[in-house]
N, C-alpha and C positions, 0 to 999 in steps of 0.2 A: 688672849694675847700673852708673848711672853712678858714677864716682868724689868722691870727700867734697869735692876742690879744686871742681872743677865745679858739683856737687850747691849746696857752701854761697854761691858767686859768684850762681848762678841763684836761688837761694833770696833773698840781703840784696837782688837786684835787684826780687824782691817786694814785698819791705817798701817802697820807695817808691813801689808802688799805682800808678795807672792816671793815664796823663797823655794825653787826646788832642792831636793834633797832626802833624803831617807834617815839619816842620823836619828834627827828631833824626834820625828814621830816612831822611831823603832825604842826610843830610851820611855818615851813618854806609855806607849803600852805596854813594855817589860815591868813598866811602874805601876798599869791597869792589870796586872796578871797575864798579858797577854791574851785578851777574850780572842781578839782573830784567830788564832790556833786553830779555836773550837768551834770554827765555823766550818760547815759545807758552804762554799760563794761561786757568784758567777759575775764575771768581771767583765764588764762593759767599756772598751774606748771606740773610739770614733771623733770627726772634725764633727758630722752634725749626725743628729737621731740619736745618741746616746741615751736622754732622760725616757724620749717616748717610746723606745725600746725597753730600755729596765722596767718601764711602769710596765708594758704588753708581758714580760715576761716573769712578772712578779704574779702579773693577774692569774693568766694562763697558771702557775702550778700550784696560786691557791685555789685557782677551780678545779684541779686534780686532787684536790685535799690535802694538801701541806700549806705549813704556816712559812708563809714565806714573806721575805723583810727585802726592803726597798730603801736603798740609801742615793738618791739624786741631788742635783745643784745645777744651776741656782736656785733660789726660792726668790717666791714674787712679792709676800705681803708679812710670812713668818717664817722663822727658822722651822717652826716644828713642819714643815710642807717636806723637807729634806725625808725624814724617818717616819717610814709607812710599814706597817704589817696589814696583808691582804687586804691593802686597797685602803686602811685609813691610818691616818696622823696619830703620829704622838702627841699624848697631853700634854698642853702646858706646864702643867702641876710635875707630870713627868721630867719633860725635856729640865727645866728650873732645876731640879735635882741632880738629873746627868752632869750636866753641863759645870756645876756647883761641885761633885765629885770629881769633876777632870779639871779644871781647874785646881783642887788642892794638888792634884798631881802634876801639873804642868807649871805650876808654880815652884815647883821640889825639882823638878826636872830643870828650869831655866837656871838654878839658882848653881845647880850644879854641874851646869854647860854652859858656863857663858862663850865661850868661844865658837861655838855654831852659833850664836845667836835665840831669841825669842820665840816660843813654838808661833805656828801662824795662825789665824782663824781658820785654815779648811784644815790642817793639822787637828787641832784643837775638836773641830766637827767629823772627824773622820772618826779619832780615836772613839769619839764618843757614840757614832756610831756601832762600831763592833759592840763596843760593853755593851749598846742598850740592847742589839740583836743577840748578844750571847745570855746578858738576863732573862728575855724574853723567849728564852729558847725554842729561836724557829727553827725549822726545818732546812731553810732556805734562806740564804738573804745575798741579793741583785745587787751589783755596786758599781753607780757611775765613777767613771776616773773623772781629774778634772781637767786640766789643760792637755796632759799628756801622758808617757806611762812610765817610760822608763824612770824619774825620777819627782812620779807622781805620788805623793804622800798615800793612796789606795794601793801603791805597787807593794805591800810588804805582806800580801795576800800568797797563800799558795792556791786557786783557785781553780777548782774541778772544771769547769767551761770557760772559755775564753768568746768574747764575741767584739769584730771590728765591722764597723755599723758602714762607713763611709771614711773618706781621705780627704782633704782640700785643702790648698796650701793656705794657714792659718799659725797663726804665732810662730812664723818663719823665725823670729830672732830667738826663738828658745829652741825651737824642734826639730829646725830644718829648710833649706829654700827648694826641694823637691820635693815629690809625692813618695818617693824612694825614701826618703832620709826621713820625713815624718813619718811612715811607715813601720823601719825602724826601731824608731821613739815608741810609736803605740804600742806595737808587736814587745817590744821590749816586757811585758808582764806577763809571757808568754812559757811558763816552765816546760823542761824536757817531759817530751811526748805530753805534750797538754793535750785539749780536745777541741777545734777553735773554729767558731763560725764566722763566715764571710761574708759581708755583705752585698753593695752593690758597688763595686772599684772600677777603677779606670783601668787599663792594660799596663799601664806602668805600677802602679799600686799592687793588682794580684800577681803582677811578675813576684815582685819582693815579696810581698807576703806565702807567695810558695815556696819562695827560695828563702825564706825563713823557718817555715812551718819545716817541712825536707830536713834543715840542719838542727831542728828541735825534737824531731822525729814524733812531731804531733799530728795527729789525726784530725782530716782538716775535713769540710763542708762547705762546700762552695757555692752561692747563690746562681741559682741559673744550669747546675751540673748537677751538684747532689740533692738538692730539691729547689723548687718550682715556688713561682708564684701563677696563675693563670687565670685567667679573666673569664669569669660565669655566667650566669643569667644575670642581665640589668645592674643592678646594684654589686650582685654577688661576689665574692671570686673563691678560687680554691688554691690550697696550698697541698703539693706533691711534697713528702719529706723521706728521709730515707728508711722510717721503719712504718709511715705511715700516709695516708691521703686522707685532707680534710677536703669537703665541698661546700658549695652555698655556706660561706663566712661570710658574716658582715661586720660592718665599722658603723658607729655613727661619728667618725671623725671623718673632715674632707682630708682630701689630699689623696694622690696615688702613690706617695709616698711614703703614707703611713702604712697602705696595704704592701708595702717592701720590708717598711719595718715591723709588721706582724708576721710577714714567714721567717724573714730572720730569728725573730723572739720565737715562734712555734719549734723553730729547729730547735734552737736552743734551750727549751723547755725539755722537747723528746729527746736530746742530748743528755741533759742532766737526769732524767729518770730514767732513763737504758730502757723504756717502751714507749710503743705508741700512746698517745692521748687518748682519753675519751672523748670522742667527740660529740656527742650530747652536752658537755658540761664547758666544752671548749665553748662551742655555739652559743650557749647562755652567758660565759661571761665577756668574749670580744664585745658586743654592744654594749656594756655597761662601763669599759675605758672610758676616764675623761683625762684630755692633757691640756690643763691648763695654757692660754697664751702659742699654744699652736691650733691657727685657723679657728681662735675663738670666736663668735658671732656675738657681739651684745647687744645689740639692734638692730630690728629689721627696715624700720624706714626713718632715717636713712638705715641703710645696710652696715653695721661697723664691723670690721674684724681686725680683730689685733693677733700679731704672729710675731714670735721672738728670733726672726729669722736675723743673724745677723754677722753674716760671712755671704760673698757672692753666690755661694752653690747652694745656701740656702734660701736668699731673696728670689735663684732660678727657679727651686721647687717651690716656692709659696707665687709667683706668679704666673706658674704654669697651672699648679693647682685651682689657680682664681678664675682661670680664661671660661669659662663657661659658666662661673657665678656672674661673673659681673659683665657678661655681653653685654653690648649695647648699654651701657651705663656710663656715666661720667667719674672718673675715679678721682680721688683728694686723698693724696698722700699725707701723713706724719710722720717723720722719720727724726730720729736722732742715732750719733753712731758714735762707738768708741775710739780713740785715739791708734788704737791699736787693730784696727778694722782695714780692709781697704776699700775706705770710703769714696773712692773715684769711681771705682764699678760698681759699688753697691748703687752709689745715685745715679752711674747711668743705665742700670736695668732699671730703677724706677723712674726716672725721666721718661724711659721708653712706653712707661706702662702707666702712668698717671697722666691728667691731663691738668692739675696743678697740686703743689708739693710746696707743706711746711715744714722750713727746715727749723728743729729746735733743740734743744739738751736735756738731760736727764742728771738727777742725781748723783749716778758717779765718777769718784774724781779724777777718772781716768773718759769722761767723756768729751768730745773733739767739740771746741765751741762752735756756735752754729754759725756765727759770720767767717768762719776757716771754711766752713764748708760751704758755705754759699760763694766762697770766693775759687773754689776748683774751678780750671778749667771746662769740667763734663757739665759743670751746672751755668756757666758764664756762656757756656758754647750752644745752650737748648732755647728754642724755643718758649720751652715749657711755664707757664706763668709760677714763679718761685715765691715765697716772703719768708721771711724770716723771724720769729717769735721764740727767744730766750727762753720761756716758762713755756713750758709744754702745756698747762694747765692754757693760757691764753693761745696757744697754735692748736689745741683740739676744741676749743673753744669758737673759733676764729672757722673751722673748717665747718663746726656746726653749723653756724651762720650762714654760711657759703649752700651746703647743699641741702638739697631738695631731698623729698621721701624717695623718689629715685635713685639717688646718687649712691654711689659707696664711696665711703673714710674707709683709708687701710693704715692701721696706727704699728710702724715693725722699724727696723733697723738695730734695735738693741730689747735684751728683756728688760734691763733698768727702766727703761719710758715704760715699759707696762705695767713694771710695779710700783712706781708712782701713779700710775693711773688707777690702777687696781688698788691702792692708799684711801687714795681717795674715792673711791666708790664704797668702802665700806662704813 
């Protein structure tokens, strides 16, 4: 674990919340040498699939044999979960040192900008990202954005592959109240003639993004045109790409949505090495992915899975993904959801698909209290047997009780509830 100096520095850089902007963190790595420079990167936005993508595509090119670096968020239990090289974490020992070295700088930098204001924590975690991956000189290194692009502290990348995973209308008061206009926002990290993979978009969504990609005069990849995802034998499926065809892939993650988010990442992979894959080596590492907190399973009877779905179009793909897990079973919801969510529809897709639901809170201070949200209309309007328990420790508690070795617990609405869960299970 990290240390308490580090832990509580990173922690009070929370409490001053989310500032976009480019300023802070262009002054704060001109202060680090500018390691981003020296990066070769692959820039990842998207509303949801982002982490499980960077992780697929970090995997995929260290099983081609390059060292390749993985910078995701959130993290569930430590900060060191963010900074991975081929598939493992950074030291504690390490991260304690980064962290301790951007701090002297970001301390030099605040003192001499005060009028932007104080670097932020995912500032502060970004920059220290680059350094850790330009000391560790990868090959490679995958870079989730966080909220958005255009004035996402990861936007100061000039970055060889571009990939937008998904759209949905999400943090409309920073990004956008259309698919068009967050759009956009993502596309915004987008340099002239980039090389930019697409995911799985609405019709409004790849309108813009062509008619963005056209006026950057980048070379685009379009899910469904320039390669395939397509369904195999049983378990299988295979991915058509444009220099190459893989077959009999497989996941040990559920979801038909992670097999979306692995041709995206495979394109994106043979994008950024300008050949096809091998696919021998491809084959041995897709089943060795693991994504935390998406469609996790930690017990079989009852049945639990915990999923950090927590935007409407992701609660769709994590209940669609479940309908043949949990046939004929009695489902028990746990949900808690952020302030900032639209929590009206997220509980009336799980209203629709639980047969009772605890509503309760999670640790952070941007979470919507749980008697606000027992008091929605979608929840006052169901049928559905509701209660409500504050301490999530007492509402997954409380469902135990409740079901049988039958039953499924689905513990999702925010990843904050899962990593107080995950807290505590260590």
């Amino acid at each position: 674990m990290v240390n308490n100096e580090v832990e509580e520095y990173l922690t009070e850089l929370d409490r001053l919340g989310m500032k976009p902007g480019l300023a802070r963190i262009t002054k704060l790595l001109k202060a680090l040498g500018n390691p981003e420079k020296r990066l070769k990167t692959i820039h990842i936005v998207g509303t949801n699939g982002k982490s499980s993508t960077a992780r697929m595509v970090s995997t995929i090119l260290g099983s081609q044999g390059l060292k390749a670096g993985a910078y995701l968020s959130p993290h569930l239990v430590s900060f060191t979960e963010r900074y991975l090289i081929n598939g493992k974490e950074i030291t504690p020992s390490r991260f304690e040192k980064l962290i301790l070295d951007v701090r002297e700088k970001a301390e030099e930098v605040n003192k001499r900008s005060r009028s932007s204001g104080p670097l932020t924590q995912f500032e502060v975690l970004t920059a220290a990202a680059f350094l850790y991956f330009h000391q560790m000189k990868v090959d490679v290194a995958v870079i989730e954005a966080g909220l958005g692009g255009r004035f996402d502290a990861t936007n100061v990348l000039a970055s060889k592959v571009q990939v937008l995973t998904t759209v949905g209308l999400e943090h409309t008061e920073l990004l956008g109240k259309t698919e068009a206009a967050i759009v956009r926002e993502k596309l915004a990290i987008l340099p002239d003639k980039g090389k930019v993979v697409l995911g799985l978009l609405s019709v409004e969504a790849m309108a813009e993004s062509l008619k963005i990609c056209q006026r950057k005069k980048a070379r685009v990849l379009v899910l469904g045109e320039d390669f395939s995802l397509l369904k195999g034998r049983g378990e299988k499926f295979d991915v058509w790409t444009a220099r190459g065809q893989y077959s009999d892939l497989s996941l040990t993650l559920f979801g038909q949505y992670q097999r979306t988010n692995c041709a995206v990442a495979i394109q994106a992979a043979e994008l950024f090495t300008r050949k096809p894959l091998d696919e021998k080596k491809l084959k041995r590492a897709l089943p060795r992915i693991i994504i935390p907190a998406r469609l996790e399973i930690i017990s079989d009877h009852p049945l639990v899975v915990l999923d950090g779905a927590h935007n409407p179009s992701g609660i769709g793909e994590l209940l669609s993904s479940l309908e043949t897990l949990v046939e004929g079973k009695r489902k028990i919801g746990v949900v808690s959801i952020l302030s900032d969510k639209d929590a009206g529809q997220m509980l009336g897709q799980l209203l629709d698909f639980c047969d009772i639901l605890f509503i309760t809170e999670n640790s952070n201070p941007r979470c919507m209290p749980a008697q606000e949200l027992a008091k929605l209309p979608v929840v006052k309007e169901s049928s559905v047997q509701t209660f409500v328990a504050r301490e999530n420790q007492s509402a997954l508690e409380s469902a135990f009780k409740l079901a049988s070795t039958r039953d499924v617990i689905l513990v999702t609405g925010s990843l904050y509830l899962l990593a107080d869960i995950k807290k505590r299970m260590m």
